[in-house]
N, CA, C and O atoms as CSV, one atom per row, in Angstrom:
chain,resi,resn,atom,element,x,y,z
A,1,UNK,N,N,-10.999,134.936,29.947
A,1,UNK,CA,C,-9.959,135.789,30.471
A,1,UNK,C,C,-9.623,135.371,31.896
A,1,UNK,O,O,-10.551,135.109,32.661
A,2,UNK,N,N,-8.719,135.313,32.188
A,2,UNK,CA,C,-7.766,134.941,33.628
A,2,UNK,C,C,-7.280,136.411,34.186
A,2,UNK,O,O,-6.054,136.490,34.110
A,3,UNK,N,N,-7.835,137.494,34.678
A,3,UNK,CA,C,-7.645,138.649,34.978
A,3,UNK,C,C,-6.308,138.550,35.713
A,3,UNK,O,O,-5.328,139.097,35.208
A,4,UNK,N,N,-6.186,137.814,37.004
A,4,UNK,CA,C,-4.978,137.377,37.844
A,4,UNK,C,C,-4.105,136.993,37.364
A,4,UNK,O,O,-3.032,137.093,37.959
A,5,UNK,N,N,-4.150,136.484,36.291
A,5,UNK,CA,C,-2.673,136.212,35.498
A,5,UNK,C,C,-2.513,136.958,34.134
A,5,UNK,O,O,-1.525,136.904,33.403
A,6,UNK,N,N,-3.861,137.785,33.888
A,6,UNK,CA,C,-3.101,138.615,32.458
A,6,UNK,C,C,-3.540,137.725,31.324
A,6,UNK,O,O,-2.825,137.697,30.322
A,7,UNK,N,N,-4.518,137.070,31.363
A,7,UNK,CA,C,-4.453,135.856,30.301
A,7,UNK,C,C,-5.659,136.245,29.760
A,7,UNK,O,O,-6.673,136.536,30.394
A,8,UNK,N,N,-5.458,136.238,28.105
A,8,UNK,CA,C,-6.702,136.688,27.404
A,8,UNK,C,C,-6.736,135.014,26.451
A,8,UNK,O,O,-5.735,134.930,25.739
A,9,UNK,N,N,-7.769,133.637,26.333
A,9,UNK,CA,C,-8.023,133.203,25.441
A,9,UNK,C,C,-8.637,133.113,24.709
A,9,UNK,O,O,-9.820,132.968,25.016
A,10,UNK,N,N,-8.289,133.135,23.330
A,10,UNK,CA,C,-8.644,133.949,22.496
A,10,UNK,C,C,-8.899,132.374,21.322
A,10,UNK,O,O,-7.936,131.720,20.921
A,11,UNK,N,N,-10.449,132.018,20.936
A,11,UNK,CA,C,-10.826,131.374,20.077
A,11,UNK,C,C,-11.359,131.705,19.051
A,11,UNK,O,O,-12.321,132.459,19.199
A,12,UNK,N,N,-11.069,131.394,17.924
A,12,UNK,CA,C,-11.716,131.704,16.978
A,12,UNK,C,C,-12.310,130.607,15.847
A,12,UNK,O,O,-11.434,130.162,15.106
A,13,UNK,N,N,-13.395,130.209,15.658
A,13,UNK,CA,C,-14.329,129.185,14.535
A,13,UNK,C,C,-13.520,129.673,13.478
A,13,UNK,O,O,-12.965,128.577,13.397
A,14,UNK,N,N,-12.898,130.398,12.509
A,14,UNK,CA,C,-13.036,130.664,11.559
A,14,UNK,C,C,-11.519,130.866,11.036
A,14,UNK,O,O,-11.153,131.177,9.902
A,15,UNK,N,N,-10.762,130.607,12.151
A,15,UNK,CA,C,-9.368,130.232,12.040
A,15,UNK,C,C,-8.087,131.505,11.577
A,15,UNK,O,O,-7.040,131.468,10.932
A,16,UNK,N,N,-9.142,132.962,12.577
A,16,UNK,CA,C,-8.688,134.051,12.395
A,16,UNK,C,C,-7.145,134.267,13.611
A,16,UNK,O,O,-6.862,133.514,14.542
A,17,UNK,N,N,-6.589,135.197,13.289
A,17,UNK,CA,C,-5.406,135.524,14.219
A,17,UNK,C,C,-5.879,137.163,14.776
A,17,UNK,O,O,-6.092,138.117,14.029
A,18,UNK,N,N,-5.972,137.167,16.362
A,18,UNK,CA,C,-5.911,138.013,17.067
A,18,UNK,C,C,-5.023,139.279,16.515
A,18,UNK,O,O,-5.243,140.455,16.805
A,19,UNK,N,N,-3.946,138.786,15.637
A,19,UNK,CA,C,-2.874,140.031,15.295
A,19,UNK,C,C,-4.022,140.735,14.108
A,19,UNK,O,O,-4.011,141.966,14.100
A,20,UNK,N,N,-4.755,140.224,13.364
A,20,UNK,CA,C,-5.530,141.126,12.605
A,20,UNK,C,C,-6.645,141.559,12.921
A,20,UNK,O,O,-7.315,141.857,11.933
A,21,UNK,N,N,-7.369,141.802,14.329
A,21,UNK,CA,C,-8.009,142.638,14.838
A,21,UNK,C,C,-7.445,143.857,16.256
A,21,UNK,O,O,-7.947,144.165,17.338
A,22,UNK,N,N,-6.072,144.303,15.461
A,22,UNK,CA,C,-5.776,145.134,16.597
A,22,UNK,C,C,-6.612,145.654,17.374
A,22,UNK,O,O,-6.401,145.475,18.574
A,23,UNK,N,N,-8.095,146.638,16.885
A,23,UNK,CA,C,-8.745,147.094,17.551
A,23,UNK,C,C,-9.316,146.282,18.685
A,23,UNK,O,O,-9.652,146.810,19.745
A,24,UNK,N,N,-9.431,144.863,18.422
A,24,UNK,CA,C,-10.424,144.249,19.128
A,24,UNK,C,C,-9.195,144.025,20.221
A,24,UNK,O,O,-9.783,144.355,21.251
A,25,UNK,N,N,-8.368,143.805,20.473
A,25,UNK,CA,C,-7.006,143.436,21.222
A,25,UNK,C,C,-6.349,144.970,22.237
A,25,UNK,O,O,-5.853,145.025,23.362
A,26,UNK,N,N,-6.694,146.225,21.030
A,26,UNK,CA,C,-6.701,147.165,21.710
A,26,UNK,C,C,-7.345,147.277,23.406
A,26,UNK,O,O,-7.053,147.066,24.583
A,27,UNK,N,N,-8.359,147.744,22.555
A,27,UNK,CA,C,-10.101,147.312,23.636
A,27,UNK,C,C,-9.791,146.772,24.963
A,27,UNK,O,O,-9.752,147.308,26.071
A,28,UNK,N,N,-9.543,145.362,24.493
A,28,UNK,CA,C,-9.819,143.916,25.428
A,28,UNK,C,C,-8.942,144.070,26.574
A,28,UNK,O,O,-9.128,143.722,27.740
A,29,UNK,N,N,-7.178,145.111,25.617
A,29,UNK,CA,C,-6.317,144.869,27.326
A,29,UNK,C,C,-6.554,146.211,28.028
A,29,UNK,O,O,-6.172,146.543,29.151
A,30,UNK,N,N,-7.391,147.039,26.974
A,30,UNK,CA,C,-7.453,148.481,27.745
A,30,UNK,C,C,-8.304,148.324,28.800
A,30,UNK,O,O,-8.197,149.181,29.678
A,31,UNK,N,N,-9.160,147.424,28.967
A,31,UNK,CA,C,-10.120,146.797,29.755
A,31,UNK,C,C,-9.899,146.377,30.929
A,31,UNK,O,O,-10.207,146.789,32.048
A,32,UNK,N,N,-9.204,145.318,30.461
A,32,UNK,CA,C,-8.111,144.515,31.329
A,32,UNK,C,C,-7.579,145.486,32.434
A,32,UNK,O,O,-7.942,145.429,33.609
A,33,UNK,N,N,-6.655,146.406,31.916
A,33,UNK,CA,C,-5.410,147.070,32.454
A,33,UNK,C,C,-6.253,148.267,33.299
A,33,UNK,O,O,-5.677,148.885,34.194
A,34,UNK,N,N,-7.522,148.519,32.981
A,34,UNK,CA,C,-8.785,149.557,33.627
A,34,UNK,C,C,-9.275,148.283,35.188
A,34,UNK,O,O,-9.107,148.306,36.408
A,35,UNK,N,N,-9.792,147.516,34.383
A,35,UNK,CA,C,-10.037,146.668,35.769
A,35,UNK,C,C,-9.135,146.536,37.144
A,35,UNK,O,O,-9.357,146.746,38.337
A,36,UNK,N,N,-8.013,146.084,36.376
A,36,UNK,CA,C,-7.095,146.037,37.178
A,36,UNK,C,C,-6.537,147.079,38.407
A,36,UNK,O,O,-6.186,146.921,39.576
A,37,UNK,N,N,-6.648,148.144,37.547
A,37,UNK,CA,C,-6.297,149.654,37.896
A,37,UNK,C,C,-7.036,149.948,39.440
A,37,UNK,O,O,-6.471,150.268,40.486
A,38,UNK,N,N,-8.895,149.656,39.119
A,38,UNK,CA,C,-9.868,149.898,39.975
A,38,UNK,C,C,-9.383,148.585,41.319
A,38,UNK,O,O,-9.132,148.935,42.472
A,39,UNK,N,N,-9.352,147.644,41.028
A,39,UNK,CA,C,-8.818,146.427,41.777
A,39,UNK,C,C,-7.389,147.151,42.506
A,39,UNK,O,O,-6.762,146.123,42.759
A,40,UNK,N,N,-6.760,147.968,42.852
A,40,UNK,CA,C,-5.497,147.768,42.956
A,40,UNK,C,C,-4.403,146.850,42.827
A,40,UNK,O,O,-3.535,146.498,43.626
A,41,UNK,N,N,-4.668,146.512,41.512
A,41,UNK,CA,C,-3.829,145.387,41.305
A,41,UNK,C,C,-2.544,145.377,40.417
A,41,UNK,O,O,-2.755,145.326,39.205
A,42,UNK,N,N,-1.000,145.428,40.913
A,42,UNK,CA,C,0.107,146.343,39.897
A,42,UNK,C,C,-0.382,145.312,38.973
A,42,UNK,O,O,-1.024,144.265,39.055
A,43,UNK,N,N,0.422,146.335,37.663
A,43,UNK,CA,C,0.341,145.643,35.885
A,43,UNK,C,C,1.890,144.996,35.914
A,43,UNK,O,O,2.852,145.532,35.363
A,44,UNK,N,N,1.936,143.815,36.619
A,44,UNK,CA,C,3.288,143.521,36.614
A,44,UNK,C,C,3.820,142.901,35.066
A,44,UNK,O,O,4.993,142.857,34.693
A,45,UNK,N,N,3.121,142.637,34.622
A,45,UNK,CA,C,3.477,141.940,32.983
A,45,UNK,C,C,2.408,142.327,32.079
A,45,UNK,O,O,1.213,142.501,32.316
A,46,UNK,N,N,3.194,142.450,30.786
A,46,UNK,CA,C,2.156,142.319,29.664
A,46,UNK,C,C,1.296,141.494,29.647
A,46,UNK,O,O,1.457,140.454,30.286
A,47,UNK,N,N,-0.170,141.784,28.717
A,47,UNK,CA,C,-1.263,140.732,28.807
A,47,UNK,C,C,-0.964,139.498,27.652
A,47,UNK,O,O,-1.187,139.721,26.462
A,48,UNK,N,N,-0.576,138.526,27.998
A,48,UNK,CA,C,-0.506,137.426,27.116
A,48,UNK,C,C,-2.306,136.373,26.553
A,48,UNK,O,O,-3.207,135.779,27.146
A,49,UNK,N,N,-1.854,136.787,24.757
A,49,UNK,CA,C,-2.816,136.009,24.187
A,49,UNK,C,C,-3.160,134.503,23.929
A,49,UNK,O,O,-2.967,134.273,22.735
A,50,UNK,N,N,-3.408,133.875,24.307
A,50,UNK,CA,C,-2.939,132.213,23.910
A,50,UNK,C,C,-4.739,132.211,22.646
A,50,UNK,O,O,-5.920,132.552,22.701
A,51,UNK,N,N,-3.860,131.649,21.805
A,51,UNK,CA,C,-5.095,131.351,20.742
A,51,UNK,C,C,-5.609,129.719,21.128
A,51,UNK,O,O,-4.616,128.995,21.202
A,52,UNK,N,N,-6.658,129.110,21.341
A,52,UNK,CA,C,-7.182,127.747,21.866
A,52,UNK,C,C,-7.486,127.227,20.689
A,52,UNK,O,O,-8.267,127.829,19.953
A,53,UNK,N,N,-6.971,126.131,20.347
A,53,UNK,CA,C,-7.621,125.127,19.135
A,53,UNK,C,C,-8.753,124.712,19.567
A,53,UNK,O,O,-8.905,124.115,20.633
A,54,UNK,N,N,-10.023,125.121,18.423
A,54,UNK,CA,C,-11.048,124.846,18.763
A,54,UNK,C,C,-12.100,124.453,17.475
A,54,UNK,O,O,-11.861,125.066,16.435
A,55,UNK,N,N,-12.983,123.707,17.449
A,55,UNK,CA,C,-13.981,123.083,16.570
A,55,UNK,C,C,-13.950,125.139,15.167
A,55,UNK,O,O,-13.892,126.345,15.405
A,56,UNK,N,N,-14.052,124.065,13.617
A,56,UNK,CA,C,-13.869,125.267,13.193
A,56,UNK,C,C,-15.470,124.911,12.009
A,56,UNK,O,O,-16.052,123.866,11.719
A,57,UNK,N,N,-15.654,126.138,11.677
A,57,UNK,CA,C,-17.132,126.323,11.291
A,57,UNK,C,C,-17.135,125.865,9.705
A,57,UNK,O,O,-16.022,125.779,9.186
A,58,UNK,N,N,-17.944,125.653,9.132
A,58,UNK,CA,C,-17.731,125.180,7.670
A,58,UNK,C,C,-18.551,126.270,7.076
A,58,UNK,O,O,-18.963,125.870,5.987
A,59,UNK,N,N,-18.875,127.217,7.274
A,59,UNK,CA,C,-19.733,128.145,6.203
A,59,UNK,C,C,-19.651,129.668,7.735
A,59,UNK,O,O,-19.421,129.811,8.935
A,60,UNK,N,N,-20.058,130.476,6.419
A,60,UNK,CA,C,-20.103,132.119,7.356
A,60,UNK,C,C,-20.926,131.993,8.129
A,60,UNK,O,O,-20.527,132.619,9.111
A,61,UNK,N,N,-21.999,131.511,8.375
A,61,UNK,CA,C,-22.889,131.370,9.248
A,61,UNK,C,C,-22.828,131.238,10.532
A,61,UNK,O,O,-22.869,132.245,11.240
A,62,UNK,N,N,-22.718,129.953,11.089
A,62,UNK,CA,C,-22.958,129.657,12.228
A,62,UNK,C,C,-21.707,130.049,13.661
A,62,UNK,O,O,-21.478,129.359,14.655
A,63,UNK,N,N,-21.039,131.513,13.225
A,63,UNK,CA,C,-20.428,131.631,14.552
A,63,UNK,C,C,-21.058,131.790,15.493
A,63,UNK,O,O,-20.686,131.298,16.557
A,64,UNK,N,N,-22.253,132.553,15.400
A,64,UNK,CA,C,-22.664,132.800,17.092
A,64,UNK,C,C,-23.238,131.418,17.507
A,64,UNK,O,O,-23.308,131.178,18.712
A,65,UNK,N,N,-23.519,130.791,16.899
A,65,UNK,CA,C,-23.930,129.439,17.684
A,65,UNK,C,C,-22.621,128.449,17.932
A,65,UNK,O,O,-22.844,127.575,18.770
A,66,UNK,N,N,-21.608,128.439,17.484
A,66,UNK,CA,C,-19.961,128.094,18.379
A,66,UNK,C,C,-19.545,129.224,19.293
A,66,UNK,O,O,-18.783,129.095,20.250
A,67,UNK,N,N,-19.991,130.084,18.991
A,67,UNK,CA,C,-19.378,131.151,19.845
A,67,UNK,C,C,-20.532,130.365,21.154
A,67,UNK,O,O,-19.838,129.487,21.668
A,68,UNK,N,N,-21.605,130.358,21.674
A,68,UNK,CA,C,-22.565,130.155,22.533
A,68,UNK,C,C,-22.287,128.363,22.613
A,68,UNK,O,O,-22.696,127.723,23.582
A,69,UNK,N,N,-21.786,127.917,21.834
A,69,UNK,CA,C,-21.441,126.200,22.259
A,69,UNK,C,C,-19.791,126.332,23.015
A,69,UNK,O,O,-19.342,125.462,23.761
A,70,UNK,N,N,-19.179,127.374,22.705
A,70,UNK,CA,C,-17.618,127.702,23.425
A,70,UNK,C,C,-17.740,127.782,25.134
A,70,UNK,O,O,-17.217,127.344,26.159
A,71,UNK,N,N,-18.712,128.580,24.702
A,71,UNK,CA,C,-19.156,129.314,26.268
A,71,UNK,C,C,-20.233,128.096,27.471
A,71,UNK,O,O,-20.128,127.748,28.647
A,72,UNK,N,N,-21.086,127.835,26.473
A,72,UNK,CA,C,-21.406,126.789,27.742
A,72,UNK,C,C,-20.763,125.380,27.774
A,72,UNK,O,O,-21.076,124.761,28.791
A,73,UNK,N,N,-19.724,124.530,26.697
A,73,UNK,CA,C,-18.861,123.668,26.877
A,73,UNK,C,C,-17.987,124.231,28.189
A,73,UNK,O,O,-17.706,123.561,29.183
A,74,UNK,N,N,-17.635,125.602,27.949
A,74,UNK,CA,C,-16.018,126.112,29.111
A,74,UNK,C,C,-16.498,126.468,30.190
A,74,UNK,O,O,-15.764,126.415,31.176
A,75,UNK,N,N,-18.325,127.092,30.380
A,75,UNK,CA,C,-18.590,126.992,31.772
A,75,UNK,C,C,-18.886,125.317,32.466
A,75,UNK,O,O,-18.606,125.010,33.625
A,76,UNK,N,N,-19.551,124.322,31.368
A,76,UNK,CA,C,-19.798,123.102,32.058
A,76,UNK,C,C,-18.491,122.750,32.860
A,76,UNK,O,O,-18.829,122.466,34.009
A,77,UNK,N,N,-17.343,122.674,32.723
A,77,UNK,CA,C,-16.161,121.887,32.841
A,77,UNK,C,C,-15.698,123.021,33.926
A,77,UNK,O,O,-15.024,122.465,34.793
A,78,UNK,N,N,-15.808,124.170,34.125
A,78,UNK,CA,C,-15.905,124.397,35.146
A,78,UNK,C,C,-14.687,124.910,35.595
A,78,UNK,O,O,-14.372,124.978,36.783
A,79,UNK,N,N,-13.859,125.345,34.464
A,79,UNK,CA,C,-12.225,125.472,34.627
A,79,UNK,C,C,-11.872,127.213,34.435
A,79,UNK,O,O,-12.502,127.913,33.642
A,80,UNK,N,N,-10.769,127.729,35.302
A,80,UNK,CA,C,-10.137,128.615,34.919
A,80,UNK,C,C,-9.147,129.113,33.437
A,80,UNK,O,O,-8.948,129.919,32.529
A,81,UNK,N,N,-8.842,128.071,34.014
A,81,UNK,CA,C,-7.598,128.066,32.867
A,81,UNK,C,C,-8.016,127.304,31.298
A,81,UNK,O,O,-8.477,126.165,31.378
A,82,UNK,N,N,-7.895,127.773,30.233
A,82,UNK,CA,C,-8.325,126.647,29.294
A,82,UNK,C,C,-6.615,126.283,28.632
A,82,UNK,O,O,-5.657,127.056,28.642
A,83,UNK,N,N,-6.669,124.728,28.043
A,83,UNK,CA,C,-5.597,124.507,27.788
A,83,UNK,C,C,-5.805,124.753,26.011
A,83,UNK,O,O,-6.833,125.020,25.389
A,84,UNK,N,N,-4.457,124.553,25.545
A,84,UNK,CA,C,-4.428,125.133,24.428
A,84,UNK,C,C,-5.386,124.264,23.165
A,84,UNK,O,O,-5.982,124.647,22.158
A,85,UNK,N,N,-5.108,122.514,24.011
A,85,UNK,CA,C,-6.414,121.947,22.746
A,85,UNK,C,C,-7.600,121.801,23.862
A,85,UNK,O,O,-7.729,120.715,24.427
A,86,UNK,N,N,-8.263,122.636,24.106
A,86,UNK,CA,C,-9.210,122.444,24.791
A,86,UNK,C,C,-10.587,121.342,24.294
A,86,UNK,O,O,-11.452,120.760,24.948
A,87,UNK,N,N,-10.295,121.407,22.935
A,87,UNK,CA,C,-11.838,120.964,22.330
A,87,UNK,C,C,-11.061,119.961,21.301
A,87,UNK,O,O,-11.451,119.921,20.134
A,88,UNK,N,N,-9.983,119.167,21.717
A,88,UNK,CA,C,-9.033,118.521,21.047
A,88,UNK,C,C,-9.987,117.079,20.518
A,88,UNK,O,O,-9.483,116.331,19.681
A,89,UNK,N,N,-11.329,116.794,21.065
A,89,UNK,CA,C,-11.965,115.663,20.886
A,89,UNK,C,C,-12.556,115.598,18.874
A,89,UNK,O,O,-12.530,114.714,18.018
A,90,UNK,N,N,-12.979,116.926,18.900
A,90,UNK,CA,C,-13.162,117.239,17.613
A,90,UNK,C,C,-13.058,118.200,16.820
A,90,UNK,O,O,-12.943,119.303,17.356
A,91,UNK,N,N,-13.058,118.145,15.234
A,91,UNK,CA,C,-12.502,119.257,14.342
A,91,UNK,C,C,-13.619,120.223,14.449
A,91,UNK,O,O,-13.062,121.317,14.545
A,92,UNK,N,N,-14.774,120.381,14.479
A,92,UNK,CA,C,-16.172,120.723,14.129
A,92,UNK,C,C,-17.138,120.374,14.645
A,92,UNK,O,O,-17.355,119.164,14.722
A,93,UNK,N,N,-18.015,121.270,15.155
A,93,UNK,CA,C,-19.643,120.868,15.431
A,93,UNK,C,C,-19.967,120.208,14.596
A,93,UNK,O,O,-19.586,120.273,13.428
A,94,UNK,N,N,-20.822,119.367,15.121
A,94,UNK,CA,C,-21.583,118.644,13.991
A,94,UNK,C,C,-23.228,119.271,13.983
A,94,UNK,O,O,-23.804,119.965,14.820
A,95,UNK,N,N,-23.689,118.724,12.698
A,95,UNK,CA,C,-24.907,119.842,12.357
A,95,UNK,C,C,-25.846,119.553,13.957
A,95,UNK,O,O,-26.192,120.433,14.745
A,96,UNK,N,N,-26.034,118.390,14.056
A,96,UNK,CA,C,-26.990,117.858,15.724
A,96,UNK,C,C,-26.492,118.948,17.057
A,96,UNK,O,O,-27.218,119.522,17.869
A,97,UNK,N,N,-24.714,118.984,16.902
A,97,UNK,CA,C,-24.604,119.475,18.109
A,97,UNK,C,C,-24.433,121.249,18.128
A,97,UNK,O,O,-24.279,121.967,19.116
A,98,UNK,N,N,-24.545,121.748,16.301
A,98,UNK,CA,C,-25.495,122.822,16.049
A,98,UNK,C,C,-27.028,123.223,17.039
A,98,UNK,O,O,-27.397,123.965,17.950
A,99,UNK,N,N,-27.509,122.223,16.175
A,99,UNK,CA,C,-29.125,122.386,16.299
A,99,UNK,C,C,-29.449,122.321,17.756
A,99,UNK,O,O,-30.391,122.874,18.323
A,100,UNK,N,N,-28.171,121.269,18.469
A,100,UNK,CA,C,-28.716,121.147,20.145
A,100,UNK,C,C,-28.326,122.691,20.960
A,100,UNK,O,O,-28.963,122.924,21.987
A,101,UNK,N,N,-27.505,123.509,20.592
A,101,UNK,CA,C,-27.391,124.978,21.072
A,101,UNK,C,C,-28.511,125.749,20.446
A,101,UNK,O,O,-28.805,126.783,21.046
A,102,UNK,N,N,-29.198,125.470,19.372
A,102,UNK,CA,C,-30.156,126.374,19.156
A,102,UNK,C,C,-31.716,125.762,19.525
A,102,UNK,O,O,-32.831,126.270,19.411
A,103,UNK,N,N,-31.278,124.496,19.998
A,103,UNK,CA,C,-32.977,124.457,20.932
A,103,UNK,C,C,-32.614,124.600,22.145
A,103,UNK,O,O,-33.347,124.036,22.958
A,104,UNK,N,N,-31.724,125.167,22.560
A,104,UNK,CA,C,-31.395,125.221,24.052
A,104,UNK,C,C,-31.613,126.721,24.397
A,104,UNK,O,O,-31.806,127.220,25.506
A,105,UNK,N,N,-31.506,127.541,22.725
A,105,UNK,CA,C,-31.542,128.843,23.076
A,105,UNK,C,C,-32.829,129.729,22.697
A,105,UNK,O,O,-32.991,130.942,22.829
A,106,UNK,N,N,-33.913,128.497,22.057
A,106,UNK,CA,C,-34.385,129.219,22.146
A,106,UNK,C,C,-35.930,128.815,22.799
A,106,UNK,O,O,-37.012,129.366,22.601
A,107,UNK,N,N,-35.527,127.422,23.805
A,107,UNK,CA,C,-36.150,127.346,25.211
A,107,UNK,C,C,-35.691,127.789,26.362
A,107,UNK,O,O,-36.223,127.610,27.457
A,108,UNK,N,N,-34.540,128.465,26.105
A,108,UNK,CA,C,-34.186,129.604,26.754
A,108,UNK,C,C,-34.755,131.723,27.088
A,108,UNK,O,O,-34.824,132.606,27.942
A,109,UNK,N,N,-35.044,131.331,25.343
A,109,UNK,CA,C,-36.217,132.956,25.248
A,109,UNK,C,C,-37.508,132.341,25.154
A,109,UNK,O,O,-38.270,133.291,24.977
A,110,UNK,N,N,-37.979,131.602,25.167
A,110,UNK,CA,C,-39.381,131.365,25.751
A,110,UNK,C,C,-39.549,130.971,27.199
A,110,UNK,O,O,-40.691,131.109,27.635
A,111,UNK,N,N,-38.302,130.340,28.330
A,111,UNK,CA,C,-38.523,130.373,29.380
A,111,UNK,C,C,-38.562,131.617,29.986
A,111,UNK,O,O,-39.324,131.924,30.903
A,112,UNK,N,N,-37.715,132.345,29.454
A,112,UNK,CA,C,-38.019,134.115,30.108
A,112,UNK,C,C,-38.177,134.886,28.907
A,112,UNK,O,O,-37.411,135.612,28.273
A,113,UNK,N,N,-39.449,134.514,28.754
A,113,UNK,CA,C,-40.513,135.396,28.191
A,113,UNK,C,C,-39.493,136.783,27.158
A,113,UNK,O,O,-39.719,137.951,27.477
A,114,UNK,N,N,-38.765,136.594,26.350
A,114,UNK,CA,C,-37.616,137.723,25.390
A,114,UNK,C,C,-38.308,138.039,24.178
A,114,UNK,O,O,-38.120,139.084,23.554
A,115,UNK,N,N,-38.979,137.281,23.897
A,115,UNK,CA,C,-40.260,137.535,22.732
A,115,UNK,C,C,-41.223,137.547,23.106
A,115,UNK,O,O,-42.177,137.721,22.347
């Protein structure tokens, strides 16, 4: 999210559209438009959704581990803004770069002690 400009991006593995989770869209700008509020910051424009082409999942399974490969790919790079092919290098995780978010996460709950 880009709070200063109203910008919600919105990825999805599974090649869903933001228009069929109103609730979740509800929520997200009521949020938004609350933050803002506390910030004194006017609501000069509607909140615009940009959907990001991004690596898509091959079975029900493994979103939270793209969802957690989304998030530390978009913090490494270090950017505000994401562009619309952000992850334009490839269609899909591959099973390795699976497995490399889930030994990362879970020498992550054994470095601070979560179990």
């Amino acid at each position: 999210m880009d709070l200063s400009r109203l910008i919600v991006y919105y990825l999805d593995s599974l090649s869903g559209d933001w228009s069929k989770y109103p609730n979740m869209k509800k929520t997200v700008d009521a949020a938004i438009i609350k933050f803002r509020t506390k910030k004194n910051y006017r609501n000069r424009k509607d909140i615009t959704w940009i959907r990001v082409q991004c690596p898509q999942q091959n079975n029900s399974v493994d979103c939270g581990f793209f969802v957690l490969r989304f998030m530390r790919d978009i913090i490494a790079l270090n950017r505000i803004d994401i562009p619309k092919m952000y992850f334009e290098e490839y269609k899909s995780y591959s099973r390795a770069n699976l497995d490399e978010m889930k030994d990362e996460l879970c020498q992550f709950i054994v470095d601070q002690r979560i179990i």
